[in-house]
Each structure stands twice: as C-alpha cells, then as structure tokens.
PyMOL CGO cylinders between C-alpha atoms (Angstrom):
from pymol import cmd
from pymol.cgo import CYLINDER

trace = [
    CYLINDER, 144.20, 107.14, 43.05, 140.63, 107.18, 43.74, 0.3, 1, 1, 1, 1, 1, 1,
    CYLINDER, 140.63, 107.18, 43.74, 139.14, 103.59, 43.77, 0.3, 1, 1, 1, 1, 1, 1,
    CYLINDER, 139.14, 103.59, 43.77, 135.47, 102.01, 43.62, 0.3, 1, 1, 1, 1, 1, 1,
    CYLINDER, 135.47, 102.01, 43.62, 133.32, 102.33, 46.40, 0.3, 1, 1, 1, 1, 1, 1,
    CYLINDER, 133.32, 102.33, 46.40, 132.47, 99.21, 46.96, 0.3, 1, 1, 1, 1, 1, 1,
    CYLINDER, 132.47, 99.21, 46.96, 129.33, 100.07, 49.25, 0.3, 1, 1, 1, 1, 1, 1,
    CYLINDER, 129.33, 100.07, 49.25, 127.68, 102.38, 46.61, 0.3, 1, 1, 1, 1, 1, 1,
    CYLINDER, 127.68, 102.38, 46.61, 128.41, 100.09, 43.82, 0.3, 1, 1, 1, 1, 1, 1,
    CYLINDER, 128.41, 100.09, 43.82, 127.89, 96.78, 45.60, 0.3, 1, 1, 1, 1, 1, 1,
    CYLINDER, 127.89, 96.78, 45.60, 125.54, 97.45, 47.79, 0.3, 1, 1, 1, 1, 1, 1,
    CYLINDER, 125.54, 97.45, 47.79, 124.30, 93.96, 48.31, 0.3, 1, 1, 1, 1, 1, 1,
    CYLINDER, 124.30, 93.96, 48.31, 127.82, 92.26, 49.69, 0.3, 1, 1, 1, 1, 1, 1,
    CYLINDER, 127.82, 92.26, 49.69, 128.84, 94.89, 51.73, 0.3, 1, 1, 1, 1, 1, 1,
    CYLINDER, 128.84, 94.89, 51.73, 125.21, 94.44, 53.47, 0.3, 1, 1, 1, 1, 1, 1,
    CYLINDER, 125.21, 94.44, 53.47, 126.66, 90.21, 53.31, 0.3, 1, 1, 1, 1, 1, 1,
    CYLINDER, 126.66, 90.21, 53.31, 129.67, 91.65, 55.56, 0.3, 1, 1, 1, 1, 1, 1,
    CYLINDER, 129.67, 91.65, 55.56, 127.71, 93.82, 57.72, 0.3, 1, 1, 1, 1, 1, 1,
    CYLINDER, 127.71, 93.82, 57.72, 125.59, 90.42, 57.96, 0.3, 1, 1, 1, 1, 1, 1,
    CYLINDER, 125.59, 90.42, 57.96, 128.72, 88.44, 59.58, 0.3, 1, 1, 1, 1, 1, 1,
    CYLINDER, 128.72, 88.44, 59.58, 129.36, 91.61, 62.16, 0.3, 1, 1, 1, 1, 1, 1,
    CYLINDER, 129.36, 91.61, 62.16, 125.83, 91.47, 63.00, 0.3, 1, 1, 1, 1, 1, 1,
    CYLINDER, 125.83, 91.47, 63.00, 126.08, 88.10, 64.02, 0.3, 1, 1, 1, 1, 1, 1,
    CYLINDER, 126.08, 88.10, 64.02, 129.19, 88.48, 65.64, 0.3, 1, 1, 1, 1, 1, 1,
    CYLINDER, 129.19, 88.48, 65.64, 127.39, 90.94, 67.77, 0.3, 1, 1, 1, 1, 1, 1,
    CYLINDER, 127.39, 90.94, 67.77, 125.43, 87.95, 69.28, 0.3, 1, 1, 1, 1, 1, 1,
    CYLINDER, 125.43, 87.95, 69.28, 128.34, 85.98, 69.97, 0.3, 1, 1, 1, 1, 1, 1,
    CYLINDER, 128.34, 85.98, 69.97, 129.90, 85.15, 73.61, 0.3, 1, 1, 1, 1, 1, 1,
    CYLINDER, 129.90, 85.15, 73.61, 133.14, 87.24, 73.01, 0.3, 1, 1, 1, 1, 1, 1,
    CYLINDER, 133.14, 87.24, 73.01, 133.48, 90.14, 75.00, 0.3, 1, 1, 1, 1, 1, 1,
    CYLINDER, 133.48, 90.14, 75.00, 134.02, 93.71, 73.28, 0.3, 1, 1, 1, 1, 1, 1,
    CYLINDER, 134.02, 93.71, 73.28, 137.77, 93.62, 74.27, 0.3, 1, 1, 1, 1, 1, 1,
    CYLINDER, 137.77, 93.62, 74.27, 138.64, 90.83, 72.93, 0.3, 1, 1, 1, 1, 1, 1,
    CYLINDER, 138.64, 90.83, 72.93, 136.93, 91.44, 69.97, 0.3, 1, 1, 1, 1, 1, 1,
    CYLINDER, 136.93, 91.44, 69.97, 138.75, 94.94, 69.36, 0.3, 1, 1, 1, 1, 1, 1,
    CYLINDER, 138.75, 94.94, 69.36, 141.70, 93.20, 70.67, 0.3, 1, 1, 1, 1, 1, 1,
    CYLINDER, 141.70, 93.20, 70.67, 141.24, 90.39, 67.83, 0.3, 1, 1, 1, 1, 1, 1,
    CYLINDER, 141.24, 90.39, 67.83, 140.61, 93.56, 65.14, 0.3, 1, 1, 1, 1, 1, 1,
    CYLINDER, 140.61, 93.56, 65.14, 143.16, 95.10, 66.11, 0.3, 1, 1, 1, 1, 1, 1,
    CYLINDER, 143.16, 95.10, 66.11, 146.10, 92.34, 65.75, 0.3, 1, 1, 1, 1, 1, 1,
    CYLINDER, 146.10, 92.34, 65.75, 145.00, 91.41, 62.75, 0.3, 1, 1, 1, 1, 1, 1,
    CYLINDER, 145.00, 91.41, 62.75, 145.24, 94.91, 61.22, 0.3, 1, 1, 1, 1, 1, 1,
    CYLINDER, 145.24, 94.91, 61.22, 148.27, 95.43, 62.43, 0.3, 1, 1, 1, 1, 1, 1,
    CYLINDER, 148.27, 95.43, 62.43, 149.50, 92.37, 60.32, 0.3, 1, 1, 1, 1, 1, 1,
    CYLINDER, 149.50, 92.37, 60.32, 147.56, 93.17, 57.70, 0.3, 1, 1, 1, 1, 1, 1,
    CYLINDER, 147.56, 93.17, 57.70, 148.99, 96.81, 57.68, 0.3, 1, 1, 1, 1, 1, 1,
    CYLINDER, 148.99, 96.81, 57.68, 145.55, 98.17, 57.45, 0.3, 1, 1, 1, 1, 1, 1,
    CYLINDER, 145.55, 98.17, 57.45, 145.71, 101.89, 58.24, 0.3, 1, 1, 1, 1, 1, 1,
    CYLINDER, 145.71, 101.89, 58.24, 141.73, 102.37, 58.24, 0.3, 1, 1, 1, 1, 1, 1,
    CYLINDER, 141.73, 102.37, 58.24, 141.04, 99.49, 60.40, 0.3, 1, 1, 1, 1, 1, 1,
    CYLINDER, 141.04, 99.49, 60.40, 143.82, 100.30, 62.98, 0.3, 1, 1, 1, 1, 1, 1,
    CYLINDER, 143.82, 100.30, 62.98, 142.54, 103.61, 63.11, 0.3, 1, 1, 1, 1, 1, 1,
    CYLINDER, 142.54, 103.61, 63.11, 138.56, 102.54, 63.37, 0.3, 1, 1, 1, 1, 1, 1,
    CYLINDER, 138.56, 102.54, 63.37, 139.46, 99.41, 65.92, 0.3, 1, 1, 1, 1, 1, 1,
    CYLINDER, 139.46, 99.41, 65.92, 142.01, 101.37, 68.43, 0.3, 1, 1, 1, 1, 1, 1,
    CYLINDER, 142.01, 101.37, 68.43, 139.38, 104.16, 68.87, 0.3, 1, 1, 1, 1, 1, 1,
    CYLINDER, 139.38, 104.16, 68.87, 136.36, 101.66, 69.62, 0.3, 1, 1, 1, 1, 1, 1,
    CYLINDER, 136.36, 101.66, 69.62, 138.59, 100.21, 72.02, 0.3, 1, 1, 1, 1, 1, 1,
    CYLINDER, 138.59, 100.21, 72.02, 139.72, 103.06, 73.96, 0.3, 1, 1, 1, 1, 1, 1,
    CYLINDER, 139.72, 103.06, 73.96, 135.96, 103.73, 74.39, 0.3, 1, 1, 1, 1, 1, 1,
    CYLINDER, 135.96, 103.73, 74.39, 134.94, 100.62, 75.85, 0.3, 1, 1, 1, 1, 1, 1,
    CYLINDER, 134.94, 100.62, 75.85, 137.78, 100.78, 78.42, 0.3, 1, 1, 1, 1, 1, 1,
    CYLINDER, 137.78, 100.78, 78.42, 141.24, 98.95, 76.81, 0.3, 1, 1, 1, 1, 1, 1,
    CYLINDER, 141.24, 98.95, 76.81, 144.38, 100.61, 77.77, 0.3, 1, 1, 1, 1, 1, 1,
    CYLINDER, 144.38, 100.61, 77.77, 146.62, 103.00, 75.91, 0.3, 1, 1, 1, 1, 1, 1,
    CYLINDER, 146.62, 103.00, 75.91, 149.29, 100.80, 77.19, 0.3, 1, 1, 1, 1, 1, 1,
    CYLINDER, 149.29, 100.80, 77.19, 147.91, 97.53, 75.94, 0.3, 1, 1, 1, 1, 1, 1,
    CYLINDER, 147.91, 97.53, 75.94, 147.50, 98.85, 72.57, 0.3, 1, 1, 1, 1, 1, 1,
    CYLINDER, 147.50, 98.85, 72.57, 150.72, 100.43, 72.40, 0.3, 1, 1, 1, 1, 1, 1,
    CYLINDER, 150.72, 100.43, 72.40, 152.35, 96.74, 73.25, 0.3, 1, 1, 1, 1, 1, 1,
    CYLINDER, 152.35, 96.74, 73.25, 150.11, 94.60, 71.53, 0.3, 1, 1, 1, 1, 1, 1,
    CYLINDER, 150.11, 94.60, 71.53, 152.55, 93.97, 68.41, 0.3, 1, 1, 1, 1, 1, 1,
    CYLINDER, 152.55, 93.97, 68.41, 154.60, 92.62, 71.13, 0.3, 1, 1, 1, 1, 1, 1,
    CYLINDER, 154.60, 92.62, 71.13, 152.36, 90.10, 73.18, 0.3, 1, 1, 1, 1, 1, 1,
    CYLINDER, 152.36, 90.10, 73.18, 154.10, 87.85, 73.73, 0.3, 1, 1, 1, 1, 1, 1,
    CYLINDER, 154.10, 87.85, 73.73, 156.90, 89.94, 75.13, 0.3, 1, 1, 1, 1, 1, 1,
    CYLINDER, 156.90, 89.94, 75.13, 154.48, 91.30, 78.48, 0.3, 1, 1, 1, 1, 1, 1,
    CYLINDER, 154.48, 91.30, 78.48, 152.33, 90.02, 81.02, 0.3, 1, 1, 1, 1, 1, 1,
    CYLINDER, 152.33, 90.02, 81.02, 149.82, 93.01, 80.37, 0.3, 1, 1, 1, 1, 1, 1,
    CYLINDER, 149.82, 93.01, 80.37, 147.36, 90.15, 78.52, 0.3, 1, 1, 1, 1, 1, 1,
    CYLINDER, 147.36, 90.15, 78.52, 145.56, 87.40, 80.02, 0.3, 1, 1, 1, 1, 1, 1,
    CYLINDER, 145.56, 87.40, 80.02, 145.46, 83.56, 79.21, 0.3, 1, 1, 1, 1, 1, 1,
    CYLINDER, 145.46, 83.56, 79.21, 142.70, 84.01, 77.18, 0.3, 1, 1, 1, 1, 1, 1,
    CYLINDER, 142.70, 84.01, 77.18, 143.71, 86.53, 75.19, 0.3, 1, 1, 1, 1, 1, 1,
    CYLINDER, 143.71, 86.53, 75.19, 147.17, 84.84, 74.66, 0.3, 1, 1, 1, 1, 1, 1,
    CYLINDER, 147.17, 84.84, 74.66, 145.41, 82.25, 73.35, 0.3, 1, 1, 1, 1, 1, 1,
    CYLINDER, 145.41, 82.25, 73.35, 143.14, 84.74, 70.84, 0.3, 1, 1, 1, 1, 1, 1,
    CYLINDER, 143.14, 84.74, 70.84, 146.04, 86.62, 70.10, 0.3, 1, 1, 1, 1, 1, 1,
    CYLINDER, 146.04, 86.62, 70.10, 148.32, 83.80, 69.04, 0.3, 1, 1, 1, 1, 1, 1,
    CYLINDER, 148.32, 83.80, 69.04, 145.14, 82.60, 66.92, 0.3, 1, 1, 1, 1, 1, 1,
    CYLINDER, 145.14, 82.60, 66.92, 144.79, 86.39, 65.68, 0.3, 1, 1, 1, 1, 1, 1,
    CYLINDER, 144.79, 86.39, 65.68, 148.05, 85.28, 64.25, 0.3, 1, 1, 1, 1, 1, 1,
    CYLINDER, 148.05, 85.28, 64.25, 148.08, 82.05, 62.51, 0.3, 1, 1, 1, 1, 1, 1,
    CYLINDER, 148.08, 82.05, 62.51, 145.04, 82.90, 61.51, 0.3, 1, 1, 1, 1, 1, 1,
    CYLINDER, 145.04, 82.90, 61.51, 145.52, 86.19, 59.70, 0.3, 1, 1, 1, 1, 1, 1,
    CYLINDER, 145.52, 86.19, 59.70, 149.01, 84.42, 58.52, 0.3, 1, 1, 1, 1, 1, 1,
    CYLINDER, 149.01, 84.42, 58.52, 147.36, 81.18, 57.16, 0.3, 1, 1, 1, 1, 1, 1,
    CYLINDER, 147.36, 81.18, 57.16, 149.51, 81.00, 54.64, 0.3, 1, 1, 1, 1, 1, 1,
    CYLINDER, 149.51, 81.00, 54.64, 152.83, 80.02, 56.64, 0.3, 1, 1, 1, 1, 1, 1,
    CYLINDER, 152.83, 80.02, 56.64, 151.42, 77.34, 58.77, 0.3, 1, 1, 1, 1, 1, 1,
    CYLINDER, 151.42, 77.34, 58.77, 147.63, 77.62, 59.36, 0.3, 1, 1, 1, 1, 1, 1,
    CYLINDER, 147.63, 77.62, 59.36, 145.82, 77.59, 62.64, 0.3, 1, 1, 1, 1, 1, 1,
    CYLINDER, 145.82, 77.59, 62.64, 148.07, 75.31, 64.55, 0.3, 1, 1, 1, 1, 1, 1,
    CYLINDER, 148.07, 75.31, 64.55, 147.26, 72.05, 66.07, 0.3, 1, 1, 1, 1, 1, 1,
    CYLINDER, 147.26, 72.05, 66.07, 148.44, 73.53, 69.44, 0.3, 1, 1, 1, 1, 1, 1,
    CYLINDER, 148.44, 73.53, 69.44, 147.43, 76.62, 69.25, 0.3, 1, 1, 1, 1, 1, 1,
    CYLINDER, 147.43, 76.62, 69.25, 143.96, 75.32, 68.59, 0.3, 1, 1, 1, 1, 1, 1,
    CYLINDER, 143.96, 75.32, 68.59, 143.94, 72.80, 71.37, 0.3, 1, 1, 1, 1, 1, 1,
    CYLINDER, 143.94, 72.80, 71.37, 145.03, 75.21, 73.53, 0.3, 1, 1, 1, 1, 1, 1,
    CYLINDER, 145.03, 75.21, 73.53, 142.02, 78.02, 72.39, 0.3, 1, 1, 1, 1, 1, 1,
    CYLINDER, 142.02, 78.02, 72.39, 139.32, 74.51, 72.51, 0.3, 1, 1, 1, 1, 1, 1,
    CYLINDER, 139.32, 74.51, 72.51, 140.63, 73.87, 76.22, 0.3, 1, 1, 1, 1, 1, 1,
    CYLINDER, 140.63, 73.87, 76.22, 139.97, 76.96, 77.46, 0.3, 1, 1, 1, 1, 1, 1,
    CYLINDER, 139.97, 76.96, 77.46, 136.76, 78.26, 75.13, 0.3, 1, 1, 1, 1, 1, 1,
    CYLINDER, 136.76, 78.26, 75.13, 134.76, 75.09, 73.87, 0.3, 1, 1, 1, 1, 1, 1,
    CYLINDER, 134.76, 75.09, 73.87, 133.82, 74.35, 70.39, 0.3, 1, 1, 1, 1, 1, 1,
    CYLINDER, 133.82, 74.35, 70.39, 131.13, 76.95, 70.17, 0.3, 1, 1, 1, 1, 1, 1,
    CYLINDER, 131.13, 76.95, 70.17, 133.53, 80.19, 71.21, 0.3, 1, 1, 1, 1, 1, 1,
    CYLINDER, 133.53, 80.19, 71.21, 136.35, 78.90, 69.26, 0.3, 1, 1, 1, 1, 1, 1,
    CYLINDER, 136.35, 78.90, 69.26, 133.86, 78.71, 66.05, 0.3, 1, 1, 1, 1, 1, 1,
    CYLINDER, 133.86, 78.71, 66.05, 133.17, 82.47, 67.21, 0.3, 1, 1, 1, 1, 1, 1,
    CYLINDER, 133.17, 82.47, 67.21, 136.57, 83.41, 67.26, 0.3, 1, 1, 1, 1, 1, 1,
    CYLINDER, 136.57, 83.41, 67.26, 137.79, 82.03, 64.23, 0.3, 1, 1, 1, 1, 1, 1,
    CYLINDER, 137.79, 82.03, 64.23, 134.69, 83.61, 62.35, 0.3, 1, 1, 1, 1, 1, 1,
    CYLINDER, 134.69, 83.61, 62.35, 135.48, 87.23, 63.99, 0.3, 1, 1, 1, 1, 1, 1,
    CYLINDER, 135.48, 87.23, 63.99, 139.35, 86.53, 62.58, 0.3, 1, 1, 1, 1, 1, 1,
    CYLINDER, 139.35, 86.53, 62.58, 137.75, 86.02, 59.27, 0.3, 1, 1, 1, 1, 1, 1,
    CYLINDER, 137.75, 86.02, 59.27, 135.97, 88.93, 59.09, 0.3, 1, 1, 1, 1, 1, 1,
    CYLINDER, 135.97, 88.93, 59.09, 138.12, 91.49, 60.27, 0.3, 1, 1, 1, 1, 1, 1,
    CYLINDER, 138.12, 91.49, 60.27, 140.57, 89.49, 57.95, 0.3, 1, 1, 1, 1, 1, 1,
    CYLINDER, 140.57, 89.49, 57.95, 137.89, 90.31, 54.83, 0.3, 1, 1, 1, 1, 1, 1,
    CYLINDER, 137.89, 90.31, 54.83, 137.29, 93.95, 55.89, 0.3, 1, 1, 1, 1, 1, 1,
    CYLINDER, 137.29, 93.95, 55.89, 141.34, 95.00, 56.33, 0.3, 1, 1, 1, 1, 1, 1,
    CYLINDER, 141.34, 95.00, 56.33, 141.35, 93.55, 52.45, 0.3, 1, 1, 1, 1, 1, 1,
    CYLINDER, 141.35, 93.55, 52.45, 138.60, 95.51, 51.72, 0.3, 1, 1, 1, 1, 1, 1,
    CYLINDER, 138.60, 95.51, 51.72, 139.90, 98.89, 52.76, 0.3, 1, 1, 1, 1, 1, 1,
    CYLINDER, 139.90, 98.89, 52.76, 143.25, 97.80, 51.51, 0.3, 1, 1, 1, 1, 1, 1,
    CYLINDER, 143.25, 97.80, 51.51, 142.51, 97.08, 48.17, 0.3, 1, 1, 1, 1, 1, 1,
    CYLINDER, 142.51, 97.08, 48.17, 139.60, 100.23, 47.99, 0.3, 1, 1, 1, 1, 1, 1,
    CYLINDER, 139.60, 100.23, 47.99, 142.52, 102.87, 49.62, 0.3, 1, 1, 1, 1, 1, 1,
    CYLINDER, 142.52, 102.87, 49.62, 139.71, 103.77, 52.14, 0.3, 1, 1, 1, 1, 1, 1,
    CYLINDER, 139.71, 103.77, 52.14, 141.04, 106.87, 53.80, 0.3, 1, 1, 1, 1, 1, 1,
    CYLINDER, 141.04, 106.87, 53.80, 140.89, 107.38, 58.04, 0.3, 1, 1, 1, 1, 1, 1,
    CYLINDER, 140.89, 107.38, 58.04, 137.78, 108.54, 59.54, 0.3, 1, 1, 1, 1, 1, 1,
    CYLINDER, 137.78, 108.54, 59.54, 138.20, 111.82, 61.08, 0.3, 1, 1, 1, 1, 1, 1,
]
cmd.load_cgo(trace, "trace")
C-alpha cells in the first residue's frame, strides 16, 4: 500500500530531522562508528531501507564486509574494538529502551572511555537513526537502487 510522503507533505519536520544529522555531522564520532551505530540499530529495528542506505555508506568509507556480516553478533567476535563494544552495547539498550533503558553500566562504561560531551553525541546519533528507521517503517519507504 502506498503511504504519505512525509517529505512532500511535511516538508518542514523532515528539514527538523535533516537538522539533527546536520549537527551530527559536527560531532567528534568518527564515520564508522556512526554507520556502525545506524546500522545496529536498524537491524533491531528491522528497517529494510535503513540497512540498505547505512551498509552501503559504510562499505564506502572503508568498514568491512566481514564486520557487517557479524555485527548482529558482537558480542560473539573480537572483530570490534573497546569503543565500539561500548557504542554497540549502547546501540542496544538504547534502541531497546523499553526492556531496561540505557544501563547504569553500560553508561559508566561509554562516560569512562568518551566523556560527557561524546556520550551526549552518541546517544543523540542513537536517537536519530532510532526516529528515521520509524520513519521509513511506518511510510513503507522502498530500497534505493
């Protein structure tokens, strides 16, 4: 079923969202971790048109087949660093905020390693990735070509 286009018809909050990626374009988080942070959460999210957009942009800036292809499984491989361990696992309690929240360890351990400033980043990139996968979800955006 065709749905609304949200962009032609609402034209002033999808330029609100494009707002937040602009900013997080400024931020201290390099463009792997960010796609790496898109990425998780779209996976959880089950967000087809995200996935598809986010594992693309990756590959171009230099992430791994292989790392993609294992990052439903994380925690299972050494392939990821501390800090992304630590992003990832807040990917996760973030996008899933419903079964516990964003854990007091998981967000002492993301403070210790990034400061107050990045982990503000971080949480605000999980947000909006969170926003668009809902987007595209509820509109049935189809995959770029």
């Amino acid at each position: 079923m065709k749905r609304v286009n949200i962009h032609k018809i609402e034209p002033d909050v999808y330029k609100a969202m494009m707002g937040l990626e602009q900013y997080l374009s400024t931020t201290d988080i390099p463009a792997i971790q960010m796609e790496l942070i898109k990425i998780r959460a779209s996976q959880i999210n089950g967000c087809a048109f995200c996935l598809d957009m986010h594992t693309k942009d990756a590959l171009k800036i230099g992430e791994s087949p292989q790392r993609i292809f294992l990052l439903n499984a994380w925690k299972e491989t050494d392939l990821f660093s501390e800090e992304e361990r630590s992003i990832l696992a807040m990917t996760e309690e973030v996008t899933l905020i419903h079964q516990q929240g964003l854990s007091n360890e998981t967000y002492a351990k993301a403070l210790d390693l990034f400061g107050e400033k990045r982990v503000a980043q971080l949480i605000m990139a999980m947000v909006t990735i969170n926003s668009w996968n809902r987007i595209a979800i509820a509109t049935n955006l189809p995959l770029g070509k």
